[in-house]
C-alpha positions in Angstrom: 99.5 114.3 80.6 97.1 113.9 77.6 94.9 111.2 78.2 92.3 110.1 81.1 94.3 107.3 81.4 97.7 109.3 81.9 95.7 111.3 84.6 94.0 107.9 86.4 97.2 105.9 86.3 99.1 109.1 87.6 96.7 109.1 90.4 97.2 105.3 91.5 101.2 105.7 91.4 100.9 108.8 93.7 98.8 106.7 96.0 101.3 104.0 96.2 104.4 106.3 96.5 102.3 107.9 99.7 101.5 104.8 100.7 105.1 103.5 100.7 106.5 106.9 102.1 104.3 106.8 104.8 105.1 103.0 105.5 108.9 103.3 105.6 108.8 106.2 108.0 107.7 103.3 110.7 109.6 102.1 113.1 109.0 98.5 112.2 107.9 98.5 108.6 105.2 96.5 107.6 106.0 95.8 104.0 109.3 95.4 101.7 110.1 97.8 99.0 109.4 95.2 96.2 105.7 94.6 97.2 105.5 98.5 95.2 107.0 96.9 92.1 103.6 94.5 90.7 101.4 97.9 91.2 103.3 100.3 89.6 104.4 98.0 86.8 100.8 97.5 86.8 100.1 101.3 86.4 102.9 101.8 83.8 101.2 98.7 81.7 97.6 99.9 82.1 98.8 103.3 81.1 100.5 102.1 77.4 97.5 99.4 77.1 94.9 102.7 77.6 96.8 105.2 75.2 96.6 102.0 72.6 92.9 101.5 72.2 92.7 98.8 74.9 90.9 100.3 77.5 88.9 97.1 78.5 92.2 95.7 79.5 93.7 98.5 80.5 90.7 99.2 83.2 90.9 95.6 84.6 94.5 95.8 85.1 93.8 99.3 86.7 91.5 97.4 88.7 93.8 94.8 89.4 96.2 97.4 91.0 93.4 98.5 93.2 92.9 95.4 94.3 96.6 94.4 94.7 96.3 97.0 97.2 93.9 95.8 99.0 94.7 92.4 99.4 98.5 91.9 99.6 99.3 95.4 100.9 96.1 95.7 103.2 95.2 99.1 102.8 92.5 100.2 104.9 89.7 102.6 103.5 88.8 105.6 105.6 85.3 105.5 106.6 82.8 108.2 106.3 
């Protein structure tokens, strides 16, 4: 763990591993395993694209994961 990237891709896996953990505890669950696979390939290739002087790509992907999130796996925000 070297680089911000390491650390901010590091951080977005952890979420998703929680994320499914918590899910597959359910009695019904609400997703499949393979809906984790897009975000963390997606962490993984932002990771090598940010450690290779390509952070503009390697942010939108980031971003892209966040979003992924969102959308498909409908995570809910806490609010404040």
């Amino acid at each position: 763990m070297e680089t911000t990237w390491d650390w901010l891709t590091v951080f977005a896996f952890a979420g998703l591993a929680t994320l499914l953990l918590q899910r597959s505890s359910e009695e019904t669950p609400r997703d499949e395993l393979w809906h984790y696979a897009p975000p963390a390939l997606g962490c993984a290739a932002s990771n090598w694209l940010g450690n290779h002087d390509q952070p503009i790509i390697a942010g939108l992907l980031l971003l892209g994961v966040v979003i992924y999130a969102l959308v498909v796996l409908k995570v809910r925000l806490p609010k404040f």
